[in-house]
PQR file with spaces between the fields and no chain letter, atoms N, CA, C, O and H, PARSE charges and radii, in Angstrom:
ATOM       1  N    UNK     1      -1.059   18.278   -5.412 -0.4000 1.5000
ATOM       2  CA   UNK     1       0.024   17.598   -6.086 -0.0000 2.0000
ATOM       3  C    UNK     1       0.593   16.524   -5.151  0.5500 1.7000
ATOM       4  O    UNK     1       0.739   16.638   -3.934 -0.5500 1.4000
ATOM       5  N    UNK     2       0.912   15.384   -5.969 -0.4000 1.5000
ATOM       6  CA   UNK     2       1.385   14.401   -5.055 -0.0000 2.0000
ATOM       7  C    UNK     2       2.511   13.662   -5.748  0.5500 1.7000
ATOM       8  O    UNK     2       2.653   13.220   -6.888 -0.5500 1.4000
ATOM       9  H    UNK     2       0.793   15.292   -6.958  0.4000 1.0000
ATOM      10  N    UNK     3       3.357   13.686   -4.517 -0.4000 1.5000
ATOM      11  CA   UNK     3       4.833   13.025   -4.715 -0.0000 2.0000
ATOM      12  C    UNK     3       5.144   11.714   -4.546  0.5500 1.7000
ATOM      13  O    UNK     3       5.059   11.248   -3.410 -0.5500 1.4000
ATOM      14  H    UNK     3       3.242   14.045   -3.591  0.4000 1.0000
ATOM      15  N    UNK     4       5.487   11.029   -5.452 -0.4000 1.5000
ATOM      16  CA   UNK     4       5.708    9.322   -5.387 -0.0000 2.0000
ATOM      17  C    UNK     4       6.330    8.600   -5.603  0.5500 1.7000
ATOM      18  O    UNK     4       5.930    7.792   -6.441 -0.5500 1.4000
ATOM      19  H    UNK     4       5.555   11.408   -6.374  0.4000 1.0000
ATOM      20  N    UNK     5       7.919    8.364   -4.921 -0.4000 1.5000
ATOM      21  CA   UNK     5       9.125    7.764   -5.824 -0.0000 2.0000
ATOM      22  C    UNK     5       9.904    9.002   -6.450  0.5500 1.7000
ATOM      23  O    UNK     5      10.566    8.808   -7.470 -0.5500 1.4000
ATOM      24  H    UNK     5       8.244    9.020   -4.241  0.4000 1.0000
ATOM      25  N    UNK     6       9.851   10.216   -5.898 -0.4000 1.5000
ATOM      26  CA   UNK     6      10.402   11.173   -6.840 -0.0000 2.0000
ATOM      27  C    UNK     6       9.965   11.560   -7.741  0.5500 1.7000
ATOM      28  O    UNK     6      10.529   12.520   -8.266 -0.5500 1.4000
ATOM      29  H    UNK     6       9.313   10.373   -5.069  0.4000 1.0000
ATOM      30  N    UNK     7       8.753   11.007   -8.358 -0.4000 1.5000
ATOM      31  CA   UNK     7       7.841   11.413   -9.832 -0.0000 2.0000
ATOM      32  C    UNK     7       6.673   12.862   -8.838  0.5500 1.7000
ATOM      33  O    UNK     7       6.424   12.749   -7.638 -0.5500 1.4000
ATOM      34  H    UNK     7       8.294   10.227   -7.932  0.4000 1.0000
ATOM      35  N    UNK     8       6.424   13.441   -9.257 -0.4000 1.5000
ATOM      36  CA   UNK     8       5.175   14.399   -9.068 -0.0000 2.0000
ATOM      37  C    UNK     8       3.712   14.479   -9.308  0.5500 1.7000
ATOM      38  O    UNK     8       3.380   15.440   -8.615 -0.5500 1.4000
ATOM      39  H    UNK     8       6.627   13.533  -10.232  0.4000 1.0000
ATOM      40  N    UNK     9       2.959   14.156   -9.721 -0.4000 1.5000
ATOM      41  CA   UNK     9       2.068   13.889  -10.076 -0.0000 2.0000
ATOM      42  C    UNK     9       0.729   14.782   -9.635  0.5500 1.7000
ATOM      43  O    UNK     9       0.747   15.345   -8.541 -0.5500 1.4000
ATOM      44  H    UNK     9       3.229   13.375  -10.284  0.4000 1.0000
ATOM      45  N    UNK    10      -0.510   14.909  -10.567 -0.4000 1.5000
ATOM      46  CA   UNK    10      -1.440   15.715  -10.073 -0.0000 2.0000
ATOM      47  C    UNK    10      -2.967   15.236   -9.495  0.5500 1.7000
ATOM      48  O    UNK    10      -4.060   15.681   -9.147 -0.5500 1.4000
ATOM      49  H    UNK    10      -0.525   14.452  -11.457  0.4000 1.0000
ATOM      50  N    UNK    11      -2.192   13.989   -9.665 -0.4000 1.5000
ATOM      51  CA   UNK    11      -3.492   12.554   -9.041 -0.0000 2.0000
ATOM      52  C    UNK    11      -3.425   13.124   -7.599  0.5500 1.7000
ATOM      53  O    UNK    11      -2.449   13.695   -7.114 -0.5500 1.4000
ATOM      54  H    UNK    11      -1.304   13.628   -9.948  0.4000 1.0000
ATOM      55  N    UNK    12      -4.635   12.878   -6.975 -0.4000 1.5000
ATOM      56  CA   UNK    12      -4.857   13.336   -4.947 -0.0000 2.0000
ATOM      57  C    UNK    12      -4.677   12.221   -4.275  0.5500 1.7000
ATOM      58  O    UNK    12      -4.691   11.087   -4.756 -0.5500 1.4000
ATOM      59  H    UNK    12      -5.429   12.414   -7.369  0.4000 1.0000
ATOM      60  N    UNK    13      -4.531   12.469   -3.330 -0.4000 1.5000
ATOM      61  CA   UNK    13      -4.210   11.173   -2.426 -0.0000 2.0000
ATOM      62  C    UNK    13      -5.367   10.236   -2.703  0.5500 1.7000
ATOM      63  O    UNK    13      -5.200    9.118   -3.190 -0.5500 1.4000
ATOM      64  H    UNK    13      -4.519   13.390   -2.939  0.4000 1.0000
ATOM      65  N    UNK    14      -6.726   10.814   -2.324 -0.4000 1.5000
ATOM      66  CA   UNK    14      -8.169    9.298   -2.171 -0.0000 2.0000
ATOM      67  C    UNK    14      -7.394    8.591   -4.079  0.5500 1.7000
ATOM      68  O    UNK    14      -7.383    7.361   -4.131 -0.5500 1.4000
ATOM      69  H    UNK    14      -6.861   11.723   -1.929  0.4000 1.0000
ATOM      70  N    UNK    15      -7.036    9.070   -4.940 -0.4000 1.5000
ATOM      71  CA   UNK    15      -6.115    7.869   -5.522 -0.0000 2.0000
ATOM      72  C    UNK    15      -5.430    7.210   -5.312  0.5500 1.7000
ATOM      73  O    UNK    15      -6.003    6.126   -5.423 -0.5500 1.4000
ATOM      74  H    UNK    15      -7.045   10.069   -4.898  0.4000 1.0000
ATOM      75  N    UNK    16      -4.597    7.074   -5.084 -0.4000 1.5000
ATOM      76  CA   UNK    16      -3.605    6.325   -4.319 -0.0000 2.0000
ATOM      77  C    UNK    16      -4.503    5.326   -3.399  0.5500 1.7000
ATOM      78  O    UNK    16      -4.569    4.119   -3.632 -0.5500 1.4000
ATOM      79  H    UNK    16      -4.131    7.954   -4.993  0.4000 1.0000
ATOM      80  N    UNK    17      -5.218    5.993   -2.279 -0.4000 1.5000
ATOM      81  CA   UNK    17      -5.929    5.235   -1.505 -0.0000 2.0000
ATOM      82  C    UNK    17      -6.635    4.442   -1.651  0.5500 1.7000
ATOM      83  O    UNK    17      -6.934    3.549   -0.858 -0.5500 1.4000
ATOM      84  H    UNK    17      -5.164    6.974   -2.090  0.4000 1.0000
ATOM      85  N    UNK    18      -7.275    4.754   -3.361 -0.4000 1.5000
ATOM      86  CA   UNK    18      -8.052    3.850   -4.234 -0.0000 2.0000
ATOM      87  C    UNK    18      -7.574    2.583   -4.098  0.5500 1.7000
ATOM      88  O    UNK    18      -7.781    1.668   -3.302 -0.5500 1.4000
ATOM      89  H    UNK    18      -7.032    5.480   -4.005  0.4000 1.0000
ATOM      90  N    UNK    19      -6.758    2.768   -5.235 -0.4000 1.5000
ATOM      91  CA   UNK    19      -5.368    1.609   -5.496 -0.0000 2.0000
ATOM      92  C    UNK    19      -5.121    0.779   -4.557  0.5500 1.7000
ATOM      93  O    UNK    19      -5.542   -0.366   -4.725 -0.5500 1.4000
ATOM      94  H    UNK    19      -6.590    3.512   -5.882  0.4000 1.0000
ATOM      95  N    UNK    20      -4.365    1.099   -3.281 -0.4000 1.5000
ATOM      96  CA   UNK    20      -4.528    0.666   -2.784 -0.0000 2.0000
ATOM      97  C    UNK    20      -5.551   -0.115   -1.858  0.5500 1.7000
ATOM      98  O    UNK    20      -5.268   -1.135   -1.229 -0.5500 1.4000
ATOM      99  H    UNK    20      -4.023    2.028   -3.144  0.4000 1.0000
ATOM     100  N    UNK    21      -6.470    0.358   -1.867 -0.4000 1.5000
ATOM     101  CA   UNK    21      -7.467   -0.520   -1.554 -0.0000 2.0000
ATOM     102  C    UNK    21      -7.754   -1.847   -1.905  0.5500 1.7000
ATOM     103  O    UNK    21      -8.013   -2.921   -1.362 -0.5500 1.4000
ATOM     104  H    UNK    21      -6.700    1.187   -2.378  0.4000 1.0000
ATOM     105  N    UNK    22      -7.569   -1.231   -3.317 -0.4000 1.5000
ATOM     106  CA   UNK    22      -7.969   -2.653   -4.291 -0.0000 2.0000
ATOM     107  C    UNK    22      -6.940   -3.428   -4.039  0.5500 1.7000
ATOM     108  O    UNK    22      -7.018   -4.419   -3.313 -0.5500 1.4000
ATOM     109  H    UNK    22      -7.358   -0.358   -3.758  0.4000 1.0000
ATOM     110  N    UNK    23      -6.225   -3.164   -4.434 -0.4000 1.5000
ATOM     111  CA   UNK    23      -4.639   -4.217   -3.890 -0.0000 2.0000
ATOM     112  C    UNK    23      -5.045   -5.160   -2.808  0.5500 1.7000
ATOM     113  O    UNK    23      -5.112   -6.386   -2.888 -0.5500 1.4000
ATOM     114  H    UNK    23      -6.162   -2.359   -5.023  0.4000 1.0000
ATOM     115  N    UNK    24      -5.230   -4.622   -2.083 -0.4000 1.5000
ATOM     116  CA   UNK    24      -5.518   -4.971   -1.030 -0.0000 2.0000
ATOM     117  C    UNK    24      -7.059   -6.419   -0.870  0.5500 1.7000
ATOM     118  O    UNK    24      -7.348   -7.440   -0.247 -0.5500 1.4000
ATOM     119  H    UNK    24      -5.176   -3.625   -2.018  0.4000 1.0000
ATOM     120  N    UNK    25      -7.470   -5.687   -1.711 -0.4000 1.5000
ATOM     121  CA   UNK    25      -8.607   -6.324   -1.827 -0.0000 2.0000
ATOM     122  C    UNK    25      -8.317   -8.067   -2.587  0.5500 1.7000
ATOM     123  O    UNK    25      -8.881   -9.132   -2.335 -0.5500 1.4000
ATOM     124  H    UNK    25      -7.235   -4.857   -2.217  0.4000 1.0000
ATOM     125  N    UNK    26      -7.362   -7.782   -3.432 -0.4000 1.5000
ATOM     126  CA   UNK    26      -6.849   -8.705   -4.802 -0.0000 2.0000
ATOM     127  C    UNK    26      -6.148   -9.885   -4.076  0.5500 1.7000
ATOM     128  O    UNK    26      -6.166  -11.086   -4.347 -0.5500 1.4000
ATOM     129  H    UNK    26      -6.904   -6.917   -3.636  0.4000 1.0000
ATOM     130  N    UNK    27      -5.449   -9.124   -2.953 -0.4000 1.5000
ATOM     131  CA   UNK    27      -4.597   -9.607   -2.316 -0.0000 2.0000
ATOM     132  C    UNK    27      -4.977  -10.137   -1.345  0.5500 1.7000
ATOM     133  O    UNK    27      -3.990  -10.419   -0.665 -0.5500 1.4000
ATOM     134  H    UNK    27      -5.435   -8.149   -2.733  0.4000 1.0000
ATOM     135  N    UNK    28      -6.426  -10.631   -0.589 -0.4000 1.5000
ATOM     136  CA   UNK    28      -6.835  -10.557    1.165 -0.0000 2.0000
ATOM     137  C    UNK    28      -7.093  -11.844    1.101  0.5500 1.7000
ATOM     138  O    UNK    28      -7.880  -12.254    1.955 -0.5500 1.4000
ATOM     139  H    UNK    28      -7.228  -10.402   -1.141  0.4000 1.0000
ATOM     140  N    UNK    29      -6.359  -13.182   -0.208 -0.4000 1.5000
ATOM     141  CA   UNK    29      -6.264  -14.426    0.010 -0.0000 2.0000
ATOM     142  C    UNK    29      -5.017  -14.734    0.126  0.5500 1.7000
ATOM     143  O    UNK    29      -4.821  -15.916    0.408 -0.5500 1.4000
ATOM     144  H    UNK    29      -5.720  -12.850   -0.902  0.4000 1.0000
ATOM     145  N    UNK    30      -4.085  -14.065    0.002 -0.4000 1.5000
ATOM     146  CA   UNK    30      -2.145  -14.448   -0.060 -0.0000 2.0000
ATOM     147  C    UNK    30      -1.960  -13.882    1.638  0.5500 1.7000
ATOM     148  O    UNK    30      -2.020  -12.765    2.150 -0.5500 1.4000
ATOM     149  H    UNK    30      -4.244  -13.104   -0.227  0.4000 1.0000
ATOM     150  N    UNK    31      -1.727  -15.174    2.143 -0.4000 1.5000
ATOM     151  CA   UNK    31      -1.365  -15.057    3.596 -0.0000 2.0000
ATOM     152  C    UNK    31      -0.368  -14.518    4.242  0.5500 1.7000
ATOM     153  O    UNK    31      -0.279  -14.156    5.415 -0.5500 1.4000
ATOM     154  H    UNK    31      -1.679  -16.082    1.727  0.4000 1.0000
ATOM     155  N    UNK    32       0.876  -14.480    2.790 -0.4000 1.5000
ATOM     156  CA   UNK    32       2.375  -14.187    3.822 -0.0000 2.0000
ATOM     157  C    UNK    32       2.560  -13.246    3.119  0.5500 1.7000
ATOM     158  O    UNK    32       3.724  -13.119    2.739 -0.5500 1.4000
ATOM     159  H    UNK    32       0.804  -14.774    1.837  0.4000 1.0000
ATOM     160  N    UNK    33       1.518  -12.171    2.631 -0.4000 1.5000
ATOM     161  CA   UNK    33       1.636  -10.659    1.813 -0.0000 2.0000
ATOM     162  C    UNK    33       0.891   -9.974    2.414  0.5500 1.7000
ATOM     163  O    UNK    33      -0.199  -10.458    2.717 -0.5500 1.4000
ATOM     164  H    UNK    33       0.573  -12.275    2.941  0.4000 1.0000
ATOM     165  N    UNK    34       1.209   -8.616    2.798 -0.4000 1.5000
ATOM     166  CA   UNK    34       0.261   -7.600    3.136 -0.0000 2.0000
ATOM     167  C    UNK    34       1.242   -6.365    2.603  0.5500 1.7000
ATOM     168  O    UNK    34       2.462   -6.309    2.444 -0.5500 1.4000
ATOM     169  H    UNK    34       2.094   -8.223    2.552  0.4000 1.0000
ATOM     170  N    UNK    35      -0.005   -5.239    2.362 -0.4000 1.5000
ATOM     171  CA   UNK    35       0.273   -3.810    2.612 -0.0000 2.0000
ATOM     172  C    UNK    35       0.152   -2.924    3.567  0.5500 1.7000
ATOM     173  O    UNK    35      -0.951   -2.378    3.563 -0.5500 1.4000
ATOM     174  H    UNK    35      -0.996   -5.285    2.491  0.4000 1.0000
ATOM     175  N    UNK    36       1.004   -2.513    4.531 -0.4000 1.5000
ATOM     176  CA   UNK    36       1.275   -1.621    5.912 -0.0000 2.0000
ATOM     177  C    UNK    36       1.167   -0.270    5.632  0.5500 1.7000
ATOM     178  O    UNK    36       1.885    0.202    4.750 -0.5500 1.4000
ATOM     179  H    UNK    36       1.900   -2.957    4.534  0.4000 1.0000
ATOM     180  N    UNK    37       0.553    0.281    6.108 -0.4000 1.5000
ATOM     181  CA   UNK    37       0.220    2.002    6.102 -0.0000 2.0000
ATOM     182  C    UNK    37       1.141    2.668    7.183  0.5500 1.7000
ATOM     183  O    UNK    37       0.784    2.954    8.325 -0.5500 1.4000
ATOM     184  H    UNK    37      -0.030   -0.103    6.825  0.4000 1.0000
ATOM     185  N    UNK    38       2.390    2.870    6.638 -0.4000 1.5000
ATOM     186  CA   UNK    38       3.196    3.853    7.498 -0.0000 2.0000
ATOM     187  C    UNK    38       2.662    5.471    7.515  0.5500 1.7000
ATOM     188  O    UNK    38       3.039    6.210    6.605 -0.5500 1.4000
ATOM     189  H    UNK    38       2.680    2.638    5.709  0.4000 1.0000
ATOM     190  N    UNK    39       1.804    5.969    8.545 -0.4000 1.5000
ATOM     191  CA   UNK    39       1.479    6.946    8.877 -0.0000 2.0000
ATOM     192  C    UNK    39       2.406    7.989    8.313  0.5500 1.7000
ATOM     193  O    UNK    39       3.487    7.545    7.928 -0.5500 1.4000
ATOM     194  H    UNK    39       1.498    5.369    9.284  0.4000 1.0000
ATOM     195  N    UNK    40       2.144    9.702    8.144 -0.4000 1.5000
ATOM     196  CA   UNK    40       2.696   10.329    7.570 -0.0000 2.0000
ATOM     197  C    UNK    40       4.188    9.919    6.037  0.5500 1.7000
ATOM     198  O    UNK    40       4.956   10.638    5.398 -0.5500 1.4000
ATOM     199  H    UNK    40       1.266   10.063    8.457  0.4000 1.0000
ATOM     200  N    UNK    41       3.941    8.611    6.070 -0.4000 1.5000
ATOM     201  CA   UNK    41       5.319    8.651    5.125 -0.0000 2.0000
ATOM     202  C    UNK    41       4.272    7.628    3.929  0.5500 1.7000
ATOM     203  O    UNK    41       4.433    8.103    2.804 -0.5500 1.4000
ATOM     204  H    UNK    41       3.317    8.027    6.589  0.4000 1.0000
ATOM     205  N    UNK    42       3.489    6.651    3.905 -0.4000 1.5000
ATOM     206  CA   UNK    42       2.773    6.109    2.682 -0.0000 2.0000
ATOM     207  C    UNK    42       2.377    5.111    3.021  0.5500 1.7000
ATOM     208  O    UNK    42       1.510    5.085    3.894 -0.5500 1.4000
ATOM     209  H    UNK    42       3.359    6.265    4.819  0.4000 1.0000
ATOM     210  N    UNK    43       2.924    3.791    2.386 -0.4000 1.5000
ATOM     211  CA   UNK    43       2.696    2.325    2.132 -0.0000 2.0000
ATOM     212  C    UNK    43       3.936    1.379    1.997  0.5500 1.7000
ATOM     213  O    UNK    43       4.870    1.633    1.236 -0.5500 1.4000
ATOM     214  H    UNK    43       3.629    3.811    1.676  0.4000 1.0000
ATOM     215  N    UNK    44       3.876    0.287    2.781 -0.4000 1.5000
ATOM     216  CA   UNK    44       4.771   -0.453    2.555 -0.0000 2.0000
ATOM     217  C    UNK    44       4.621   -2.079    2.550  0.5500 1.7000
ATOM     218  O    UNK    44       4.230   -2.641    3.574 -0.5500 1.4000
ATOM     219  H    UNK    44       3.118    0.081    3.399  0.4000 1.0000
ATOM     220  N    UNK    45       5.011   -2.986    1.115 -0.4000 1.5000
ATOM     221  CA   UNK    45       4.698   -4.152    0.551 -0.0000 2.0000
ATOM     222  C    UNK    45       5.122   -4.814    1.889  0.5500 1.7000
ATOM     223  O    UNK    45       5.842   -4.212    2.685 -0.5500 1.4000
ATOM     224  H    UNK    45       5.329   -2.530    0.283  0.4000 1.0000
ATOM     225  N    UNK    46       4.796   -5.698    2.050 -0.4000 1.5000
ATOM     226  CA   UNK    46       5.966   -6.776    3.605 -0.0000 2.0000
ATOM     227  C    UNK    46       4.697   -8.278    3.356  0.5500 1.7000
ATOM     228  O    UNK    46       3.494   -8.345    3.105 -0.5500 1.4000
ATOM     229  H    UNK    46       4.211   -6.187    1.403  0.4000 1.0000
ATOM     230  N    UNK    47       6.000   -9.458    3.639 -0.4000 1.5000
ATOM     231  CA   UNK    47       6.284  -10.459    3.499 -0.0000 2.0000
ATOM     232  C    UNK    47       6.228  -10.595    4.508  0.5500 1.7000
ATOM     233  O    UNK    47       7.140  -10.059    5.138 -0.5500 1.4000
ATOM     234  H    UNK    47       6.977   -9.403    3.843  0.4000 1.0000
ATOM     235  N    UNK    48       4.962  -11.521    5.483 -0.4000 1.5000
ATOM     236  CA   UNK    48       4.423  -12.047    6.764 -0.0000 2.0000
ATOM     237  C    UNK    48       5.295  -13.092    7.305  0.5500 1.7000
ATOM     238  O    UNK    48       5.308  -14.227    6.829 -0.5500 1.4000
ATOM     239  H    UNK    48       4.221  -11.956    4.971  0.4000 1.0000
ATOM     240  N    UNK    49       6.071  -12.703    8.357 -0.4000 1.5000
ATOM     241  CA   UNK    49       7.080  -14.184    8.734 -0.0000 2.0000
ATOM     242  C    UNK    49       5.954  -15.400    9.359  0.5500 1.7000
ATOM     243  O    UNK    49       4.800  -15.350    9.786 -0.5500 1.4000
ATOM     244  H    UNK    49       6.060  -11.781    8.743  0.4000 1.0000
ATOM     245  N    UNK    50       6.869  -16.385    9.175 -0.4000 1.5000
ATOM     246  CA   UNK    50       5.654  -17.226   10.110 -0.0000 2.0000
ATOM     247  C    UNK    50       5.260  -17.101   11.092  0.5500 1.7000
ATOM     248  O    UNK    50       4.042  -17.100   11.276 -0.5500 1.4000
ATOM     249  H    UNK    50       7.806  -16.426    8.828  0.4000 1.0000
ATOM     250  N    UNK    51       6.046  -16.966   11.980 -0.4000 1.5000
ATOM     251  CA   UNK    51       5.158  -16.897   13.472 -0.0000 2.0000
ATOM     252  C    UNK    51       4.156  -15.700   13.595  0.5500 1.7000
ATOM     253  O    UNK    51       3.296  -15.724   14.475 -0.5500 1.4000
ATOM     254  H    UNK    51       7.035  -16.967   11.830  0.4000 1.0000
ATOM     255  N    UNK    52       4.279  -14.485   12.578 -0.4000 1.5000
ATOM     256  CA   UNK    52       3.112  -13.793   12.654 -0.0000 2.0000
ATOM     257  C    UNK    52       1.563  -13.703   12.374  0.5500 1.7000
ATOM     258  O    UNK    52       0.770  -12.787   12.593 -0.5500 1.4000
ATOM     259  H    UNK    52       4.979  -14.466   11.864  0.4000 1.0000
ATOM     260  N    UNK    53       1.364  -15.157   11.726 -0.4000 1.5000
ATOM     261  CA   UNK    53       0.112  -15.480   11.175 -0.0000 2.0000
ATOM     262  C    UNK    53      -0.130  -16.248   12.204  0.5500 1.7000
ATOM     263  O    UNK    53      -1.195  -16.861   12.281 -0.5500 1.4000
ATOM     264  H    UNK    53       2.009  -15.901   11.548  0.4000 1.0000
């Protein structure tokens, strides 16, 4: 069982991981967007400042 936003759900994590993947994938031409993998806690959207590219 997996918890997401407070919803519960009976989807497994390699879902999620799916998803995200693809996202990721959709996304690996938008320069000042990425998705960050905060270890034990999930995923997080973030907006690339400039000097980090």
């Amino acid at each position: 069982m997996l918890a997401t936003l407070g919803y519960v759900s009976e989807s497994g994590e390699d879902t999620v991981k799916t998803h995200i993947s693809r996202l990721r994938n959709r996304l690996k031409d938008v320069d000042d967007f990425q998705i960050i993998t905060i270890k034990g806690l999930g995923y997080k959207a973030e907006l690339v400042k400039e000097k980090e590219r």
